[in-house]
Predicted model as a PDB file, atoms N, CA, C, CB and O in Angstrom, pLDDT in the B-factor column:
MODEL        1                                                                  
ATOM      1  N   UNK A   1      -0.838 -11.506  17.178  1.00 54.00           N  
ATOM      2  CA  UNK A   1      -2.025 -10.980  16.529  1.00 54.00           C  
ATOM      3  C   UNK A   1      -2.520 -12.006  15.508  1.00 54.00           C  
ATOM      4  CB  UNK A   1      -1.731  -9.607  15.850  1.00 54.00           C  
ATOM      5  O   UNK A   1      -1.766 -12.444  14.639  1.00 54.00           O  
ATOM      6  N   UNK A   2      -4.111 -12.478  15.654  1.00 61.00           N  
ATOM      7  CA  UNK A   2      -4.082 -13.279  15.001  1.00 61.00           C  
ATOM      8  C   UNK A   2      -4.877 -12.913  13.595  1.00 61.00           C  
ATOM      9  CB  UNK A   2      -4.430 -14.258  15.755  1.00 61.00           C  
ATOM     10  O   UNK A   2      -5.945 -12.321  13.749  1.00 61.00           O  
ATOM     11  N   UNK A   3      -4.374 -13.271  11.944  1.00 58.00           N  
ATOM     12  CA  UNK A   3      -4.851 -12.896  10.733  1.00 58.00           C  
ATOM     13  C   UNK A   3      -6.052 -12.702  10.668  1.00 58.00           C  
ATOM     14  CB  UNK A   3      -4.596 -13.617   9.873  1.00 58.00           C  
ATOM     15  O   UNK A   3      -6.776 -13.528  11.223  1.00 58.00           O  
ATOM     16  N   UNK A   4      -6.578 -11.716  10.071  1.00 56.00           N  
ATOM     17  CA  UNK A   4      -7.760 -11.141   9.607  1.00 56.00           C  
ATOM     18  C   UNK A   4      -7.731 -11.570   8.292  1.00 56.00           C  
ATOM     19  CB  UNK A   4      -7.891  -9.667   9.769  1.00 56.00           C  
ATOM     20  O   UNK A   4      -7.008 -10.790   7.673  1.00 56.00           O  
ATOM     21  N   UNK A   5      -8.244 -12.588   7.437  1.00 58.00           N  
ATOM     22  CA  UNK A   5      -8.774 -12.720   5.786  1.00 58.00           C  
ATOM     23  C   UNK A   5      -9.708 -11.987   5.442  1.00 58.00           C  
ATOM     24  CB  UNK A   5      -9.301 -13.983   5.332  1.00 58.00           C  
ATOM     25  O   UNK A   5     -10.760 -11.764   6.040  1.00 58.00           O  
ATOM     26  N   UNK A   6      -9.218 -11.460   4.128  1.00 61.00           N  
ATOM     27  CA  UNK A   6     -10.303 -10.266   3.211  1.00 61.00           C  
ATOM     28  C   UNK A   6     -11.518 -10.807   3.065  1.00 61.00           C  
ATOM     29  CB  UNK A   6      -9.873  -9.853   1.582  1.00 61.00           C  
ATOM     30  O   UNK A   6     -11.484 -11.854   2.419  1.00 61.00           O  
ATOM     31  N   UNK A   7     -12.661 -10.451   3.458  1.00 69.00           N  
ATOM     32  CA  UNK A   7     -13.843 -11.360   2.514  1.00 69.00           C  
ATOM     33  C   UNK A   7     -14.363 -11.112   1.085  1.00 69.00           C  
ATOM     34  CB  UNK A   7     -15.127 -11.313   3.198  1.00 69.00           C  
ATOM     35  O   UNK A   7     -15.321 -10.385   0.819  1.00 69.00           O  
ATOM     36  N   UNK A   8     -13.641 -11.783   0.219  1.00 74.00           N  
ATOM     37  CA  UNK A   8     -14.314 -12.019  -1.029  1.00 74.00           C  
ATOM     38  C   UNK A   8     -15.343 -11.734  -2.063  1.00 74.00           C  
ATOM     39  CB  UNK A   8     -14.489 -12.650  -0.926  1.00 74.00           C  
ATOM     40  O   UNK A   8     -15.398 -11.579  -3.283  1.00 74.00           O  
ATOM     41  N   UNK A   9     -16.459 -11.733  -0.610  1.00 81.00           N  
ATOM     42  CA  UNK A   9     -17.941 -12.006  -0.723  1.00 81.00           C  
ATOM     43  C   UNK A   9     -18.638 -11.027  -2.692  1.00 81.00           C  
ATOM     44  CB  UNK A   9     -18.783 -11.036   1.234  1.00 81.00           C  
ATOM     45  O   UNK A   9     -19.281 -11.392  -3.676  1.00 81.00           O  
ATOM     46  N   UNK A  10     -18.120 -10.068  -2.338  1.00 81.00           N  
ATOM     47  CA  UNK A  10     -18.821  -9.141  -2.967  1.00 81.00           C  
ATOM     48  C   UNK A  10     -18.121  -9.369  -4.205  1.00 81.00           C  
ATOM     49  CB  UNK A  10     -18.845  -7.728  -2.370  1.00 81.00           C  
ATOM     50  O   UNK A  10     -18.867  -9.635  -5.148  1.00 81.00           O  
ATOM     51  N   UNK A  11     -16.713  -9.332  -4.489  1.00 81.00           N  
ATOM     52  CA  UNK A  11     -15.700  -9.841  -5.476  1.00 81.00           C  
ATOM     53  C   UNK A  11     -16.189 -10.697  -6.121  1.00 81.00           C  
ATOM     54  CB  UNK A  11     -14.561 -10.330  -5.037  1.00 81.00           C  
ATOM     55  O   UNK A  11     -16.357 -10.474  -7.320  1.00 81.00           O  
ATOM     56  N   UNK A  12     -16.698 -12.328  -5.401  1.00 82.00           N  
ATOM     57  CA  UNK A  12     -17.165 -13.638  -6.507  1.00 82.00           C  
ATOM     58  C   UNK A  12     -18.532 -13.364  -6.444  1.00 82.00           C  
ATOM     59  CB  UNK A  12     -16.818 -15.429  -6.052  1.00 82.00           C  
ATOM     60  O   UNK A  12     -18.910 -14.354  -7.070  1.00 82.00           O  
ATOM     61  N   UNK A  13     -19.985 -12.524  -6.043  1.00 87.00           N  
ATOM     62  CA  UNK A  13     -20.418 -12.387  -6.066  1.00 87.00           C  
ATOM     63  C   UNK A  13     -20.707 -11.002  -7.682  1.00 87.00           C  
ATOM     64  CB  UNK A  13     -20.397 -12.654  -4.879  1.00 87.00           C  
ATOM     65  O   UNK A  13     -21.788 -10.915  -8.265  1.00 87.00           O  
ATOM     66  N   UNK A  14     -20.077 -10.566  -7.865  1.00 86.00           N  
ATOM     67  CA  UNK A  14     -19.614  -9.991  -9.279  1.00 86.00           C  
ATOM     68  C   UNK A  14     -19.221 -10.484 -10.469  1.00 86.00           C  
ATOM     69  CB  UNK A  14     -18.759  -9.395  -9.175  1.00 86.00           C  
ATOM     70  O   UNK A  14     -19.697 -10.339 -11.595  1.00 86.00           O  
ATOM     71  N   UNK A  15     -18.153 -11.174 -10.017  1.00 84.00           N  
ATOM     72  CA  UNK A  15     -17.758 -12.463 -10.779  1.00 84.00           C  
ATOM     73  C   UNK A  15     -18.904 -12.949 -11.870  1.00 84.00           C  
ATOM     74  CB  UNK A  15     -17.518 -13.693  -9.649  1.00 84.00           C  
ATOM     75  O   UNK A  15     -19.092 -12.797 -13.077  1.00 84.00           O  
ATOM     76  N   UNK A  16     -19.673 -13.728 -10.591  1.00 87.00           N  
ATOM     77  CA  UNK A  16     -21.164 -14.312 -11.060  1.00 87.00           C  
ATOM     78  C   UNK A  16     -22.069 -13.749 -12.267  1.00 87.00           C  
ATOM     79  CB  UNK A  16     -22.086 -14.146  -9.877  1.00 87.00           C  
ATOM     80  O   UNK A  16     -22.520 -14.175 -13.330  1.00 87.00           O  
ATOM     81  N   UNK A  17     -22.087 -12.624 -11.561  1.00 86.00           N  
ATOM     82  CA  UNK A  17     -23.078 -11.873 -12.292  1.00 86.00           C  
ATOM     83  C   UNK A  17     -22.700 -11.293 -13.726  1.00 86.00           C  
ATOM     84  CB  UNK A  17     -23.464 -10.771 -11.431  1.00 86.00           C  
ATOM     85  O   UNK A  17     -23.403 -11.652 -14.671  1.00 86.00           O  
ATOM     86  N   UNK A  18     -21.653 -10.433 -13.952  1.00 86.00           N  
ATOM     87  CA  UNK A  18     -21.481  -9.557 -15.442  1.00 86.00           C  
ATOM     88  C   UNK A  18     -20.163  -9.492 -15.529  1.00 86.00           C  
ATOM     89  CB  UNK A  18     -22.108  -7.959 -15.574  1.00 86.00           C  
ATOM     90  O   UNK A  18     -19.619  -9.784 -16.595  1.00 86.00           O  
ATOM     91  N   UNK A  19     -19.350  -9.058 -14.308  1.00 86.00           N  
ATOM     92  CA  UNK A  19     -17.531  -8.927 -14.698  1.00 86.00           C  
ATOM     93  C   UNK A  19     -16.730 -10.535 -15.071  1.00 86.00           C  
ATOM     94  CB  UNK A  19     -16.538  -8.196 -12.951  1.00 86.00           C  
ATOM     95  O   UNK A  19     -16.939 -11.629 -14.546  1.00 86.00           O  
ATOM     96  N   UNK A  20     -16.152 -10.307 -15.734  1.00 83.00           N  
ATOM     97  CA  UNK A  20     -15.019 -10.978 -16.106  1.00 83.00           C  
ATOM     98  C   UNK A  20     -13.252 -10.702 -15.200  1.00 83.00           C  
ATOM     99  CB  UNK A  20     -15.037 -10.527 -17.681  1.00 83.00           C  
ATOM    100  O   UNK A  20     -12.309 -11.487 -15.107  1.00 83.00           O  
ATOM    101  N   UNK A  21     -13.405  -9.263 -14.665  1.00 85.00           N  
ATOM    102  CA  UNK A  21     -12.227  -9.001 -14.273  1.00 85.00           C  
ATOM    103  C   UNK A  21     -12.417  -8.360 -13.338  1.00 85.00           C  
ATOM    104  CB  UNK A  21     -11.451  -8.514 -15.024  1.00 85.00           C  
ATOM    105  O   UNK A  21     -13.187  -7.417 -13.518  1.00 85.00           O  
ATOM    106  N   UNK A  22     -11.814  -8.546 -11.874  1.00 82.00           N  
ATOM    107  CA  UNK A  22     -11.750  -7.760 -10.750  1.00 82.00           C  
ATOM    108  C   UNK A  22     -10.660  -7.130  -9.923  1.00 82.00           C  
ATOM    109  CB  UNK A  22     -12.270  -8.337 -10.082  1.00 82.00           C  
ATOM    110  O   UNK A  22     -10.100  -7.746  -9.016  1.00 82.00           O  
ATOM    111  N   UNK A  23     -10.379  -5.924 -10.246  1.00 82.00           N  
ATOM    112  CA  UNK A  23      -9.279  -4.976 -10.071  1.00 82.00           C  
ATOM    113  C   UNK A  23      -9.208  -4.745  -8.687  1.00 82.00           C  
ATOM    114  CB  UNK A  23      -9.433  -3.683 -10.828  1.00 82.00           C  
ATOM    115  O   UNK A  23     -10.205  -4.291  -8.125  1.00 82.00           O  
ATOM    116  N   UNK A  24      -8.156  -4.994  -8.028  1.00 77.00           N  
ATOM    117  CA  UNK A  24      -7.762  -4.385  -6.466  1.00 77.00           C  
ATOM    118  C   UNK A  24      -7.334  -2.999  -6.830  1.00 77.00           C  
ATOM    119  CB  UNK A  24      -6.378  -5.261  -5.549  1.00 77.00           C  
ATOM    120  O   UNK A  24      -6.987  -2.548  -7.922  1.00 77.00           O  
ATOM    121  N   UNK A  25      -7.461  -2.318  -5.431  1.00 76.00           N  
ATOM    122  CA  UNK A  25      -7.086  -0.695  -5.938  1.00 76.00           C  
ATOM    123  C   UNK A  25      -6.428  -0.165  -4.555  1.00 76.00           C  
ATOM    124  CB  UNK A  25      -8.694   0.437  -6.467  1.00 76.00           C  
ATOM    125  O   UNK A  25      -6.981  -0.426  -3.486  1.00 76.00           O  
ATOM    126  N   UNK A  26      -5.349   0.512  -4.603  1.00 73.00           N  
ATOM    127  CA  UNK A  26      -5.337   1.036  -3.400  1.00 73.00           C  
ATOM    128  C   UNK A  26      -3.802   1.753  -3.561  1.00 73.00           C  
ATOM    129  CB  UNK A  26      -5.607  -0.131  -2.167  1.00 73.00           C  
ATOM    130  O   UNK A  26      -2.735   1.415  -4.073  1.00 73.00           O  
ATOM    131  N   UNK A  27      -4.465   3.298  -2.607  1.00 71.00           N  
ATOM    132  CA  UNK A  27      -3.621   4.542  -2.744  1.00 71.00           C  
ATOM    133  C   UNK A  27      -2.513   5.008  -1.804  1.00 71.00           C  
ATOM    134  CB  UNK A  27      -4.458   5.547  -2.757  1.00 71.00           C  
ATOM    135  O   UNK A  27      -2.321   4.283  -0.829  1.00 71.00           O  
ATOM    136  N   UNK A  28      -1.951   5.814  -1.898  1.00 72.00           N  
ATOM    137  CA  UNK A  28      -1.158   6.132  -0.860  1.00 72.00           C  
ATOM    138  C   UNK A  28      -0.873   8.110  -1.144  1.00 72.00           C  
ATOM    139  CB  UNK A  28       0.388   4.940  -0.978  1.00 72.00           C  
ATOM    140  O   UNK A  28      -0.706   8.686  -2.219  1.00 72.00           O  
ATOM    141  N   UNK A  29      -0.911   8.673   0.193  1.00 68.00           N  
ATOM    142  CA  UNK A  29      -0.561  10.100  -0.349  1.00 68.00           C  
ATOM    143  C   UNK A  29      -1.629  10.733   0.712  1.00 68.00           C  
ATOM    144  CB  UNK A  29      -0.867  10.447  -2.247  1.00 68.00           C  
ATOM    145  O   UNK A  29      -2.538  10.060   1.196  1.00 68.00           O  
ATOM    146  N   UNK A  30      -1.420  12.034   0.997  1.00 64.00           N  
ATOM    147  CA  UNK A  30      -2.424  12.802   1.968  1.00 64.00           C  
ATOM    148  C   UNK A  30      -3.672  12.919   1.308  1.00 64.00           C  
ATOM    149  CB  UNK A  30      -1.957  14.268   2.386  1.00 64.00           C  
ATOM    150  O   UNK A  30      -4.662  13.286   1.942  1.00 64.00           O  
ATOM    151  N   UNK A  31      -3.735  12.626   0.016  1.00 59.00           N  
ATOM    152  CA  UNK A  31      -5.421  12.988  -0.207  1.00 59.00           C  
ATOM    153  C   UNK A  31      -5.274  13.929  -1.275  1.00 59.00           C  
ATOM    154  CB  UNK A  31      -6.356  13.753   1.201  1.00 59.00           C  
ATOM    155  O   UNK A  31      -4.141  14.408  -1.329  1.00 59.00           O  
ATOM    156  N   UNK A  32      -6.230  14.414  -2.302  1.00 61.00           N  
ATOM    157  CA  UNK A  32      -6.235  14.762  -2.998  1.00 61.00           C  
ATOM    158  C   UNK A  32      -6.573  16.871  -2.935  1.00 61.00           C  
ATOM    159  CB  UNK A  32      -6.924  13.683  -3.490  1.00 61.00           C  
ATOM    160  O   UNK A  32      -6.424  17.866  -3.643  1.00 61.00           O  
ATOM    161  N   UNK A  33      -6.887  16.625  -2.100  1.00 64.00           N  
ATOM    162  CA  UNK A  33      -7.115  17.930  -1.207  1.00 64.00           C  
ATOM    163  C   UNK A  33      -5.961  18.540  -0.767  1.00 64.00           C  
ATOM    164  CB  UNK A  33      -7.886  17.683   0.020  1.00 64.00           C  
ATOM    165  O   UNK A  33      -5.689  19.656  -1.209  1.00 64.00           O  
ATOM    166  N   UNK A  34      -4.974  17.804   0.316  1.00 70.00           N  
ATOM    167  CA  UNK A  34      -3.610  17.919   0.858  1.00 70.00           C  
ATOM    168  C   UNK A  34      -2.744  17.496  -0.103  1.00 70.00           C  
ATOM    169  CB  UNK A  34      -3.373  17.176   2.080  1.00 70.00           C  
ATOM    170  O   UNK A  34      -3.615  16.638  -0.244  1.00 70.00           O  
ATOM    171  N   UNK A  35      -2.072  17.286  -0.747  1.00 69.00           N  
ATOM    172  CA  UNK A  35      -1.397  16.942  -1.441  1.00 69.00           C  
ATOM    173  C   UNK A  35      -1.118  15.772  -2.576  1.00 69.00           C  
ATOM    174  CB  UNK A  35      -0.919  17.045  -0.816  1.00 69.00           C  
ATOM    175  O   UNK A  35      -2.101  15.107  -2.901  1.00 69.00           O  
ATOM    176  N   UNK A  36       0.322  15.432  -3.287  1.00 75.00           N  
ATOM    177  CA  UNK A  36      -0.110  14.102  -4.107  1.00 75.00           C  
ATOM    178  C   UNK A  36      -0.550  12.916  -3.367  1.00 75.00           C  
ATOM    179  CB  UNK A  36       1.023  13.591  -4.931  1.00 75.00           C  
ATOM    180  O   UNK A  36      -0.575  12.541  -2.195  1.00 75.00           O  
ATOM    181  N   UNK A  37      -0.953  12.392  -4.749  1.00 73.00           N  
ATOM    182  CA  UNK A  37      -1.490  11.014  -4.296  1.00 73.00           C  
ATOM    183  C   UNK A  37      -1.201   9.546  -5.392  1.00 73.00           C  
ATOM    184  CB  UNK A  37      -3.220  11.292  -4.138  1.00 73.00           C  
ATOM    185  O   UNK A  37      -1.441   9.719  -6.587  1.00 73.00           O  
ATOM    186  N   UNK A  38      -0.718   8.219  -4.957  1.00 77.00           N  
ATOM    187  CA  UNK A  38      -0.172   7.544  -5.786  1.00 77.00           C  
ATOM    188  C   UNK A  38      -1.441   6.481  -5.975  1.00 77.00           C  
ATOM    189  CB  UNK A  38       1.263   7.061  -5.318  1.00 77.00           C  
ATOM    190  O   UNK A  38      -1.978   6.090  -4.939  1.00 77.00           O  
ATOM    191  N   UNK A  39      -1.831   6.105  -6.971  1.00 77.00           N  
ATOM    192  CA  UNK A  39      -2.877   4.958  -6.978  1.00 77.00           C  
ATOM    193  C   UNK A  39      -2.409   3.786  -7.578  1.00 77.00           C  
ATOM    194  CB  UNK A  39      -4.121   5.308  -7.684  1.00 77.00           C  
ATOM    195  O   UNK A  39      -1.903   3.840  -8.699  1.00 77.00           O  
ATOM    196  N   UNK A  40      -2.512   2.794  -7.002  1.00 82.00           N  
ATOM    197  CA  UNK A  40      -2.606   1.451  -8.058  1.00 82.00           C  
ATOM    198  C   UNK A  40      -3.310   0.332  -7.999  1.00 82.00           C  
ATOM    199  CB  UNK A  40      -1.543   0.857  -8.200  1.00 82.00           C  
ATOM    200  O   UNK A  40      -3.515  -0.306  -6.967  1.00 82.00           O  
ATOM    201  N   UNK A  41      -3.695   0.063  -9.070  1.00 85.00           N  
ATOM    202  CA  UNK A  41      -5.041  -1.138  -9.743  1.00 85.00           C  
ATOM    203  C   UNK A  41      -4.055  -2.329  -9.910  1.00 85.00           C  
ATOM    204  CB  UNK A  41      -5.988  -0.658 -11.659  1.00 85.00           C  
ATOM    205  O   UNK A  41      -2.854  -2.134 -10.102  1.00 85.00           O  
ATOM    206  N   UNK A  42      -4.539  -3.424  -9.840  1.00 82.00           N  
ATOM    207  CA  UNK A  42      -4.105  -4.812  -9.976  1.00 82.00           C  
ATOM    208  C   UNK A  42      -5.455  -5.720 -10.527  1.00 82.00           C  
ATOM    209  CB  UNK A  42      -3.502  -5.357  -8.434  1.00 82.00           C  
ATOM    210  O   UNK A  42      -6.440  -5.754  -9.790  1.00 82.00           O  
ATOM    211  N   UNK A  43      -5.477  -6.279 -11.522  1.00 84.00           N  
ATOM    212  CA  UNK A  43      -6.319  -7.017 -11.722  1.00 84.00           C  
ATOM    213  C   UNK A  43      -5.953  -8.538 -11.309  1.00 84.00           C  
ATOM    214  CB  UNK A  43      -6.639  -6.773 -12.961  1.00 84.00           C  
ATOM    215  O   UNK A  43      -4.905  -9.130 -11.564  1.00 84.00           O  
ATOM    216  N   UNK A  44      -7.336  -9.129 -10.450  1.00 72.00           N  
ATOM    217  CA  UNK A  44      -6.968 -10.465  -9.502  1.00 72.00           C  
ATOM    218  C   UNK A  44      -7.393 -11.124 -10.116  1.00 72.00           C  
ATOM    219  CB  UNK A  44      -7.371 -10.765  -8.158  1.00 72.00           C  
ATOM    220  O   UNK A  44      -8.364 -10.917 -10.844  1.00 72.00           O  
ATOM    221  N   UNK A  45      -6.422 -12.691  -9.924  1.00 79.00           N  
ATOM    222  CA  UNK A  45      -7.191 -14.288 -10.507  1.00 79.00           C  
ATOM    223  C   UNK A  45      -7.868 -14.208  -9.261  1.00 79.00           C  
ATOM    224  CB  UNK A  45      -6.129 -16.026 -10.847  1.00 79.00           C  
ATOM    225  O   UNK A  45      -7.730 -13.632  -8.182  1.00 79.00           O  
ATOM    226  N   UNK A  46      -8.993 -15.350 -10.050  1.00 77.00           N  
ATOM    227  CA  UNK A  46     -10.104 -15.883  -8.929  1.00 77.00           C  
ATOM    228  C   UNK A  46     -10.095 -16.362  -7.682  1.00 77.00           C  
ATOM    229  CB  UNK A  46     -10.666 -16.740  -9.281  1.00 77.00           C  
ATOM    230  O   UNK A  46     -10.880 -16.365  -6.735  1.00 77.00           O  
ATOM    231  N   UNK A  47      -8.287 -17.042  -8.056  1.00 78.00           N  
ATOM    232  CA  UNK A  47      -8.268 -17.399  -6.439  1.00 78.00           C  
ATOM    233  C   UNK A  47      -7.699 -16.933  -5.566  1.00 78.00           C  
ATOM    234  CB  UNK A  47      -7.943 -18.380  -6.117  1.00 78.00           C  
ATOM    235  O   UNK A  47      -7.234 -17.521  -4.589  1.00 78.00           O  
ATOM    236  N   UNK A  48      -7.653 -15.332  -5.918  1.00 72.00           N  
ATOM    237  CA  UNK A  48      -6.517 -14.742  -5.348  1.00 72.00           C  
ATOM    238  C   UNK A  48      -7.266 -14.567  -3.432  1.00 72.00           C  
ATOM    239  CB  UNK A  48      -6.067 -12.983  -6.433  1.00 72.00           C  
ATOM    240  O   UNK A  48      -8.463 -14.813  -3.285  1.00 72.00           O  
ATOM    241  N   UNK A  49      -6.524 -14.204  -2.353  1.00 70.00           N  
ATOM    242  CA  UNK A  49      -6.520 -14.270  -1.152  1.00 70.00           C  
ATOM    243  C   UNK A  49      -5.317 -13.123  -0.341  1.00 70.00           C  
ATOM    244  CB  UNK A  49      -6.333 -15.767  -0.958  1.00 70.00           C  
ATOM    245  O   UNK A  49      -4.159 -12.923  -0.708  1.00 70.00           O  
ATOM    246  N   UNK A  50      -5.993 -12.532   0.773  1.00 67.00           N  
ATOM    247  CA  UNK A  50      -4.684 -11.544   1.452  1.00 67.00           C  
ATOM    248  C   UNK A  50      -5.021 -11.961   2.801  1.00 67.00           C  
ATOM    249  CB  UNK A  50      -4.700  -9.596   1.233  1.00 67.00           C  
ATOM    250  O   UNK A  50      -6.209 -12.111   3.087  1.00 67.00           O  
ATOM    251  N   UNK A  51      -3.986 -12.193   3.779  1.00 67.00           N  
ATOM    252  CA  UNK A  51      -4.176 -12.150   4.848  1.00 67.00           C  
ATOM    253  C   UNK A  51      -4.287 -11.224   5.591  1.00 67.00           C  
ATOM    254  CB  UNK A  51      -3.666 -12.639   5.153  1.00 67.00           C  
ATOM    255  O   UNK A  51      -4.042 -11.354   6.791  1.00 67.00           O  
ATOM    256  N   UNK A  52      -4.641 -10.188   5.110  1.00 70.00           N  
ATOM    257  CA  UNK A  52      -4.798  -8.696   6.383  1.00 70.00           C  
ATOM    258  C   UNK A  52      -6.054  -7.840   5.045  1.00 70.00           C  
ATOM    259  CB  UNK A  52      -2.410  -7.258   6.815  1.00 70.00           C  
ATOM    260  O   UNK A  52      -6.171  -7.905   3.821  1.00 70.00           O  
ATOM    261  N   UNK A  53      -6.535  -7.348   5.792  1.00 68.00           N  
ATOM    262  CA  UNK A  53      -7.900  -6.192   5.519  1.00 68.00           C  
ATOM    263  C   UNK A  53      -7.199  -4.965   5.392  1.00 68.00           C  
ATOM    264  CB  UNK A  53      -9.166  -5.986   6.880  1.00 68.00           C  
ATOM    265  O   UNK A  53      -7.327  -4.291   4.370  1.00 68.00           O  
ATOM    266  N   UNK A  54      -6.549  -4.647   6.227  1.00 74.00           N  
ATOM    267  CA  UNK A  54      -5.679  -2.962   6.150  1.00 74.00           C  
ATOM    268  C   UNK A  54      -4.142  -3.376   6.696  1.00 74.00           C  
ATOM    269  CB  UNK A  54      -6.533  -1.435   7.530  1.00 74.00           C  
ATOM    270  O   UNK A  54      -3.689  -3.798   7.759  1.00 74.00           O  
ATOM    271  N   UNK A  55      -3.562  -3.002   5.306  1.00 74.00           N  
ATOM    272  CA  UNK A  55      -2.361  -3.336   5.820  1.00 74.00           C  
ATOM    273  C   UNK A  55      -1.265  -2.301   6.856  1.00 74.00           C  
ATOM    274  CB  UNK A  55      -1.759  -3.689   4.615  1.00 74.00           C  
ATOM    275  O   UNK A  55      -0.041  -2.209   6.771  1.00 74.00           O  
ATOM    276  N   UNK A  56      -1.938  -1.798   7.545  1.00 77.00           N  
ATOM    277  CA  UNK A  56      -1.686  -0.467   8.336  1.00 77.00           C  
ATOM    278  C   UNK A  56      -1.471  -1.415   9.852  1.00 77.00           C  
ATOM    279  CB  UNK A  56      -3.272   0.926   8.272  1.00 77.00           C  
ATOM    280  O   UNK A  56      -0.597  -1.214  10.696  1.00 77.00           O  
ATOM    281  N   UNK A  57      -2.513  -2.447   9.885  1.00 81.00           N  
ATOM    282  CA  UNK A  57      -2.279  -2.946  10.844  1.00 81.00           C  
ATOM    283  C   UNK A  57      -0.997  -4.236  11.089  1.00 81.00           C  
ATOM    284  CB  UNK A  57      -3.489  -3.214  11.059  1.00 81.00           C  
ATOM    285  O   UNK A  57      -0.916  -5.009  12.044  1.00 81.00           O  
ATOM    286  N   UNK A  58      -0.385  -4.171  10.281  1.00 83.00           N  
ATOM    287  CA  UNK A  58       0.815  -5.439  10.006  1.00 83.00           C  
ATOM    288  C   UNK A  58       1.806  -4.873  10.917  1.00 83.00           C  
ATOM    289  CB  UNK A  58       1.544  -5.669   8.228  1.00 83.00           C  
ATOM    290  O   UNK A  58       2.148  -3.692  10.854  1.00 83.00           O  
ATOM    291  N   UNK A  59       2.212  -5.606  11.662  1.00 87.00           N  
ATOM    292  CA  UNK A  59       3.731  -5.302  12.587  1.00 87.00           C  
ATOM    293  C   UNK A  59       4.575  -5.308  11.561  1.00 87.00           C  
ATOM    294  CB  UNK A  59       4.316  -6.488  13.821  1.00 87.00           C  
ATOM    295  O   UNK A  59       4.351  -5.992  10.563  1.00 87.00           O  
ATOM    296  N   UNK A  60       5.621  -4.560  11.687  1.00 89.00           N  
ATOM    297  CA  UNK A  60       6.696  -4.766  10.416  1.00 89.00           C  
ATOM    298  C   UNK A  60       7.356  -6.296  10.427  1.00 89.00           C  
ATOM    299  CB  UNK A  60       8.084  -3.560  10.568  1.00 89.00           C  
ATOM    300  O   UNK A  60       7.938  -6.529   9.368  1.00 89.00           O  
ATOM    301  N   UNK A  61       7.387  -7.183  11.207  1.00 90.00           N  
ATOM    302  CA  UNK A  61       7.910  -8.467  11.270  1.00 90.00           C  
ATOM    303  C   UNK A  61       6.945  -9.094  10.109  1.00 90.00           C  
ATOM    304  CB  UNK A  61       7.837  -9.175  12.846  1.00 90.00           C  
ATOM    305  O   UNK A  61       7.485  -9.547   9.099  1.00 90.00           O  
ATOM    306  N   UNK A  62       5.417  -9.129  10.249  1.00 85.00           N  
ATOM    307  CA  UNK A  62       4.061  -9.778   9.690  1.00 85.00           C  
ATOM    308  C   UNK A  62       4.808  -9.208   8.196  1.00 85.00           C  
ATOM    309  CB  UNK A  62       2.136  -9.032  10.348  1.00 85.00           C  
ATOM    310  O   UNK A  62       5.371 -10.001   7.442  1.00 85.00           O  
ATOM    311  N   UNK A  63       4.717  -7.699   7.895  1.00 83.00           N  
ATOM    312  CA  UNK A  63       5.057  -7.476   6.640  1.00 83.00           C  
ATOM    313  C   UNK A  63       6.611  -7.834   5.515  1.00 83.00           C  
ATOM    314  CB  UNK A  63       4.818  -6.242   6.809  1.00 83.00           C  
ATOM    315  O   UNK A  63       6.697  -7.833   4.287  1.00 83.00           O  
ATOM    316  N   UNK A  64       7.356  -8.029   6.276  1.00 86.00           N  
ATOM    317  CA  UNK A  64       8.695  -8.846   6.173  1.00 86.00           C  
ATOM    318  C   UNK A  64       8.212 -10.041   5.753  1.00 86.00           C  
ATOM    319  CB  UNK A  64       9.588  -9.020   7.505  1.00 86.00           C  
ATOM    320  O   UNK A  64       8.525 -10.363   4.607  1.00 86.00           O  
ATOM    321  N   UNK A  65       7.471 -10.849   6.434  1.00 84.00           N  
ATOM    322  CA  UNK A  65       7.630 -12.132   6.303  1.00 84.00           C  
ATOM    323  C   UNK A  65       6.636 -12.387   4.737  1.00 84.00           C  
ATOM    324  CB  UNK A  65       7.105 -12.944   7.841  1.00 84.00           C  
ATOM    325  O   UNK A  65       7.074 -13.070   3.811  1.00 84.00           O  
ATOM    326  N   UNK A  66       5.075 -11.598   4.694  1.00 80.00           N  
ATOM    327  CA  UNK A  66       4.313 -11.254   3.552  1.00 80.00           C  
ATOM    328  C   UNK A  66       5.138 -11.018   1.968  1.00 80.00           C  
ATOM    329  CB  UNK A  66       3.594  -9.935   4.029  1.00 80.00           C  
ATOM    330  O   UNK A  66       4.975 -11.427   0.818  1.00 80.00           O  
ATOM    331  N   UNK A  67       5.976 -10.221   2.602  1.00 77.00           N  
ATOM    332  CA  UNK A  67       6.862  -9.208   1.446  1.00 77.00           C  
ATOM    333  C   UNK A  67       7.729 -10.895   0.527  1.00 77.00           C  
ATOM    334  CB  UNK A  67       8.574  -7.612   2.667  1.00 77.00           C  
ATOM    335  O   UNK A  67       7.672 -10.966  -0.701  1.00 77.00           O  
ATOM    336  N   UNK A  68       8.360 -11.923   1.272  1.00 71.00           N  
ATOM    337  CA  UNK A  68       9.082 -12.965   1.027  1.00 71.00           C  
ATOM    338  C   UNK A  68       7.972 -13.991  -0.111  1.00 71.00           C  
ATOM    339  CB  UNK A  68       9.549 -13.638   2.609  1.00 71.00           C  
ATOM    340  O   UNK A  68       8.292 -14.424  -1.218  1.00 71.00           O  
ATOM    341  N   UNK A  69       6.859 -14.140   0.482  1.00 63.00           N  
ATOM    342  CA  UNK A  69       5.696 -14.932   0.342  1.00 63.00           C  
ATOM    343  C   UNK A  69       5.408 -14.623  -1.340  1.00 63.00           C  
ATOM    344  CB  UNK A  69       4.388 -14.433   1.515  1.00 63.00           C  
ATOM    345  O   UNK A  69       4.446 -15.141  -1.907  1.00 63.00           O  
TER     346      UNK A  69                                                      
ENDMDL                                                                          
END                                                                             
C-alpha cells in the first residue's frame, strides 16, 4: 500500500494569515451520543508531516514500524 501524505494546505495557509499555533485534534470513543469519548489536541511545529490521512487505514505492520519512528 502505497503512503498517503496529509495535505498541509489549509494548516500553512493559516499560519500566514493570523494563527501563531496549529493544534492537531483527534478522538476516539463511540460518539458522544453512544457513549464516552477520549479527545486529544497536540499543538504542531511548522514542519511537522504524517504519512497516513486516517490512521484506520495502517496495516498493523505500517503502524509498528510509525510507532518506532
Amino acid at each position: 500500500m502505497a503512503r498517503i501524505w496529509a495535505n498541509m494546505d489549509v494548516e500553512n495557509a493559516a499560519r500566514e494569515e493570523v494563527f501563531k499555533f496549529i493544534a492537531g485534534v483527534d478522538e476516539v470513543g463511540r460518539g458522544a451520543l453512544a457513549g464516552p469519548v477520549t479527545l486529544g489536541i497536540v499543538i504542531l511545529p511548522t514542519d511537522f508531516t504524517v504519512p497516513v490521512t486516517d490512521s484506520k487505514l495502517l496495516t498493523k505492520k505500517m503502524r509498528e514500524e510509525l510507532a518506532i519512528q
